[in-house]
C-alpha positions as CSV (number, residue, x, y, z in Angstrom):
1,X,-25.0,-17.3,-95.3
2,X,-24.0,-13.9,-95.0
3,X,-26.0,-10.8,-93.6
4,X,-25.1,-7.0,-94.4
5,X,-26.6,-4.6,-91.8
6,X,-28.3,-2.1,-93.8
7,X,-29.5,-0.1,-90.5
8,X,-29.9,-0.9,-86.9
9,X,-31.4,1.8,-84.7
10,X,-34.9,2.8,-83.8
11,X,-37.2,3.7,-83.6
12,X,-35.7,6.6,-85.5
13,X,-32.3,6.7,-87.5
14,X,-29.2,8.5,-86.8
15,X,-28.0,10.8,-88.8
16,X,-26.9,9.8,-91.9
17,X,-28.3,6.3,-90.5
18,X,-31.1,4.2,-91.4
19,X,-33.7,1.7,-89.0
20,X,-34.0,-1.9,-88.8
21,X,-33.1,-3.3,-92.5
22,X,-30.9,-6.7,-93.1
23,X,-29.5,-8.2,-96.9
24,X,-29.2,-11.8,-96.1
25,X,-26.8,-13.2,-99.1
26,X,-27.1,-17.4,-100.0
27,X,-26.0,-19.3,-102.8
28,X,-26.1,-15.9,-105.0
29,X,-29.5,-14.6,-104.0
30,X,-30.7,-12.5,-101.6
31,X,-33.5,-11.6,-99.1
32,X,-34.2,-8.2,-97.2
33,X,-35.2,-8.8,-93.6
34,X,-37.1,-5.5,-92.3
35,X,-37.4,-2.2,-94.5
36,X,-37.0,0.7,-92.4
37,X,-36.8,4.2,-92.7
38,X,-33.3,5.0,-94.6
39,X,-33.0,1.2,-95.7
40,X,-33.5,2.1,-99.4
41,X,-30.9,4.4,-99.6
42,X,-28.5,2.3,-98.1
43,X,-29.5,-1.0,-99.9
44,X,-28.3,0.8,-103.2
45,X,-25.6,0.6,-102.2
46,X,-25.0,-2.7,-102.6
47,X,-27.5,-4.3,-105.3
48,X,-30.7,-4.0,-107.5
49,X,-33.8,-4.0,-104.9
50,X,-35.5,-5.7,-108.1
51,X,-33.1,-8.7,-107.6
52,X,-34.0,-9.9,-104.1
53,X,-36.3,-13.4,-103.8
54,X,-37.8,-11.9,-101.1
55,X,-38.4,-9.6,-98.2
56,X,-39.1,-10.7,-94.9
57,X,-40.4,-8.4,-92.1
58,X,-41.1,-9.0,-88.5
59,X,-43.9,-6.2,-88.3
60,X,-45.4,-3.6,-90.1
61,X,-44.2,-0.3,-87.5
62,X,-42.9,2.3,-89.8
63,X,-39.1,2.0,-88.3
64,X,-39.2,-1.7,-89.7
65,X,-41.2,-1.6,-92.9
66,X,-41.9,2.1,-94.4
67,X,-38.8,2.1,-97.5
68,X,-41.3,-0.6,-98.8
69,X,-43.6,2.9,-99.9
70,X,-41.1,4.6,-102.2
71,X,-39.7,1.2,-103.1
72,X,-42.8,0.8,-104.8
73,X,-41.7,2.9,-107.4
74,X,-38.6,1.8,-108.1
75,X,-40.2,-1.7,-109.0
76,X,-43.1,-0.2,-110.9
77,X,-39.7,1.7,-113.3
78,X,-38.4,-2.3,-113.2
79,X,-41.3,-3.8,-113.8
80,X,-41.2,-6.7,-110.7
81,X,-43.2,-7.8,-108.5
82,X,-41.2,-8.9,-104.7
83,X,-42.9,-11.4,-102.4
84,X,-43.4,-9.7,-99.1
85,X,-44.1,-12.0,-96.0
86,X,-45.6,-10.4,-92.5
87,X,-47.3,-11.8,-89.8
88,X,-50.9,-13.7,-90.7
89,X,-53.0,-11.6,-88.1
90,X,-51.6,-8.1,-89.0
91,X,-54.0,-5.9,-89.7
92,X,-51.4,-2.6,-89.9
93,X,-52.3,0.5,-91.9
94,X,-49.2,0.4,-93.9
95,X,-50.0,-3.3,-95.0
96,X,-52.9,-1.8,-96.8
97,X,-50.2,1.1,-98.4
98,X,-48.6,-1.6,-100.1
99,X,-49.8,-1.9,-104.0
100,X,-50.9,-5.6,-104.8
101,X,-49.1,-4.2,-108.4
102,X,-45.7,-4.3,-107.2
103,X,-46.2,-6.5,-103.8
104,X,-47.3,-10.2,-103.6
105,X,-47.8,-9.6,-99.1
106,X,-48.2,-13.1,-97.9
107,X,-48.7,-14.9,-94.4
108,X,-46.0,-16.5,-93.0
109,X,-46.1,-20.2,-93.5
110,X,-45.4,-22.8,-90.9
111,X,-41.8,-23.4,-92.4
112,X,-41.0,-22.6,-96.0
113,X,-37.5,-22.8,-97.7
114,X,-36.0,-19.3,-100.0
115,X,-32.5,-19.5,-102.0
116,X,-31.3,-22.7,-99.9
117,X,-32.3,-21.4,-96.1
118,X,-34.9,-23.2,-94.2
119,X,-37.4,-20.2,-92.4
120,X,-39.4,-20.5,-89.5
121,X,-40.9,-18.0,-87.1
122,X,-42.3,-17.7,-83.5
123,X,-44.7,-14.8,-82.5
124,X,-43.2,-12.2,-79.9
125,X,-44.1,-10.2,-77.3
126,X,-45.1,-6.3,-79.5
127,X,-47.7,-4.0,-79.5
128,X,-48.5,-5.2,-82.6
129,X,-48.2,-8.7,-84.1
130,X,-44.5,-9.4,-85.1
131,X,-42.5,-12.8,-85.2
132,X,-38.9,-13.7,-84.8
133,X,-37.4,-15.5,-87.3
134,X,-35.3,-18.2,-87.4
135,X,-32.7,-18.6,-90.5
136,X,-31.0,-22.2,-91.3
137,X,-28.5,-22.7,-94.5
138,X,-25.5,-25.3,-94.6
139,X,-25.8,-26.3,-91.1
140,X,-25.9,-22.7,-89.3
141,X,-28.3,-21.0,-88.1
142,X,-29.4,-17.6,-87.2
143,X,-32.5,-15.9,-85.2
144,X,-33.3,-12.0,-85.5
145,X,-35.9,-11.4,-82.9
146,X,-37.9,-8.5,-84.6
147,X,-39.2,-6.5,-81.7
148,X,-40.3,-8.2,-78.2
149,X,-40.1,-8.0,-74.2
150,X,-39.2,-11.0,-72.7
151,X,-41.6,-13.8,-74.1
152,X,-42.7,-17.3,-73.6
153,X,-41.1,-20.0,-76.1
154,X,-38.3,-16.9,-77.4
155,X,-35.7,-19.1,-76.2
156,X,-36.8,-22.4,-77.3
157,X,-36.9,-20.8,-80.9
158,X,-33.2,-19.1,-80.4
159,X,-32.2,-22.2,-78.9
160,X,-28.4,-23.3,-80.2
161,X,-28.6,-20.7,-83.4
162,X,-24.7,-19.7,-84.4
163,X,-26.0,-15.8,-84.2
164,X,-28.6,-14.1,-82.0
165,X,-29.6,-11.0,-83.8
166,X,-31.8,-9.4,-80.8
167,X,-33.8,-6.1,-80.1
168,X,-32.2,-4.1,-76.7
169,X,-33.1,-0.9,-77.2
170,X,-32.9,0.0,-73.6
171,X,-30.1,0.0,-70.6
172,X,-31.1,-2.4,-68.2
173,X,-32.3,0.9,-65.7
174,X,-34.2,1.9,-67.9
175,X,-36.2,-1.1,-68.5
176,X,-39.6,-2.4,-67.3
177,X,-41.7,-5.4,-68.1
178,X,-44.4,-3.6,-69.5
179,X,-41.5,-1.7,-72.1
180,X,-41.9,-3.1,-76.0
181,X,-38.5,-3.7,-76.1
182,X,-35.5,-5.4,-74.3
183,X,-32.6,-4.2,-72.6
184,X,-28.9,-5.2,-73.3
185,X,-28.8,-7.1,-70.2
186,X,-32.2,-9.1,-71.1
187,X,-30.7,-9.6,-74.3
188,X,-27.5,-10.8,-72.8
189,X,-29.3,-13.3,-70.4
190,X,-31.7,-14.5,-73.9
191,X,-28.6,-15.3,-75.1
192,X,-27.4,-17.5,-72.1
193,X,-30.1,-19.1,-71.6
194,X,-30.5,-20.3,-75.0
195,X,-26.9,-21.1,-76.0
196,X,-26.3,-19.0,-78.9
197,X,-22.7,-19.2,-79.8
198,X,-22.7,-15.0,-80.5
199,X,-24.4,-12.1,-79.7
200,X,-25.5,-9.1,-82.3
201,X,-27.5,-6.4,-80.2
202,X,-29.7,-4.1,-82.3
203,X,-32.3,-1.7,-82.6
204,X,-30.0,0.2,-80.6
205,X,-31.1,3.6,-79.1
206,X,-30.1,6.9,-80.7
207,X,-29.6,7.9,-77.2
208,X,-26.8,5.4,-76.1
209,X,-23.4,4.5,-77.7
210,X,-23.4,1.2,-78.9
211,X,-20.0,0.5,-76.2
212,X,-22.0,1.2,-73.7
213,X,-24.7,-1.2,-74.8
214,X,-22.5,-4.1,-75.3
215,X,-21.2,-3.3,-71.7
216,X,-24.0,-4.2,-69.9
217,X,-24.6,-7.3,-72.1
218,X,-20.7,-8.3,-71.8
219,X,-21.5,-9.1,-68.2
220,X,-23.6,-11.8,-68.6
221,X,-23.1,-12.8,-72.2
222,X,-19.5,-12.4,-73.3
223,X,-19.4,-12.6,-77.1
224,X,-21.3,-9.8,-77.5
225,X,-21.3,-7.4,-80.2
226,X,-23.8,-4.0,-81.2
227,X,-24.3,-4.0,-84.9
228,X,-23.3,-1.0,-87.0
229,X,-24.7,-0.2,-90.6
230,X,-22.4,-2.1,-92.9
231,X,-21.0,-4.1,-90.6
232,X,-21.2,-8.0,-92.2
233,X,-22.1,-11.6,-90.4
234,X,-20.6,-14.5,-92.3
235,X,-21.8,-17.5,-90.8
């Protein structure tokens, strides 16, 4: 299983940059995990959106889902239809945007199984509904938060994964409980307490450079990296 960071920032992108966006590669096909602002452009790059299985996304906030709008036209020119799962009790205004002609949105299931990987989820702590998700193929695994504070049963559901893909989109002094997001260090300490085997901090602030971020993680979780667009994790 391989992922391809598409973008990685929120919850706007930098320049030249896109938002959360993530090509998971298995066994030849592919799945998009979030659809952020700038995600399109940079998903191009790299294949036909018309070929993915699938798209996965942890929520429907713009920063995580709006490329799905003038993606829409692109499949209506190829004539596809994608399969887009999101959380069962969303209710978003953009889940409304997206045209039943082109877009098959579904609940997520309990568990389901796309191109070989095993998929389950676990609700988070958002302002709106959003899940992590948990991705398992040829004995490795790896969790992408979504969005989320710290949050009752997170590290149950990260528990043991190869790759912790986690939201810490604030310096620990910058943090507070009632904040939608992590902090590097809370991300760091998820990542202990769970024991992930590495560390991939994202939705990274505009405002901070990623060294910095991975410096307050490094001291309590040591293999810890910030994600960059294009940057690849083979597991």
């Amino acid at each position: 299983m391989k992922v391809h960071v598409l973008g990685c920032h929120g919850p706007y992108p930098t320049a030249g940059g896109a938002t959360s966006g993530y090509l998971l590669t298995q066994n030849g096909e592919k799945i998009l995990m979030d659809c952020g602002s700038g995600v399109l452009s940079k998903l191009l790059l790299l294949t036909d959106p018309a070929s993915l299985s699938a798209i996965l996304l942890s929520h429907l906030h713009f920063d995580h889902a709006e490329d799905l709008l003038v993606m829409s036209y692109l499949l209506q020119m190829r004539g596809r239809k994608l399969t887009v799962y999101v959380p069962p009790e969303d209710n978003s205004p953009l889940k409304a945007l997206l045209s039943p002609q082109v877009y098959d949105v579904r609940p997520y299931p309990e568990e389901m199984e796309i191109a070989g990987i095993r998929i389950t989820t676990c609700p988070t702590r958002h302002p709106v509904p959003c899940r992590a998700i948990r991705l398992e193929a040829e004995g490795k695994s790896l969790v992408f938060t979504g969005d989320t504070n710290t949050c009752e049963g997170l590290k149950g559901f990260c528990r043991g994964a190869d790759a912790l893909l986690c939201d810490a989109a604030f310096l620990d002094s910058e943090w507070k409980e009632t904040l939608p997001h992590l902090s590097a260090l809370k991300a760091a300490q998820l990542a202990g307490e769970a024991q992930v085997k590495k560390l991939y901090l994202t939705h990274l602030p505009v405002t901070h450079d990623m060294k910095t971020m991975e410096k307050e993680a490094a001291l309590a979780f040591a293999q810890t990296r910030a994600v960059y667009p294009g940057m690849e994790i083979i597991l």
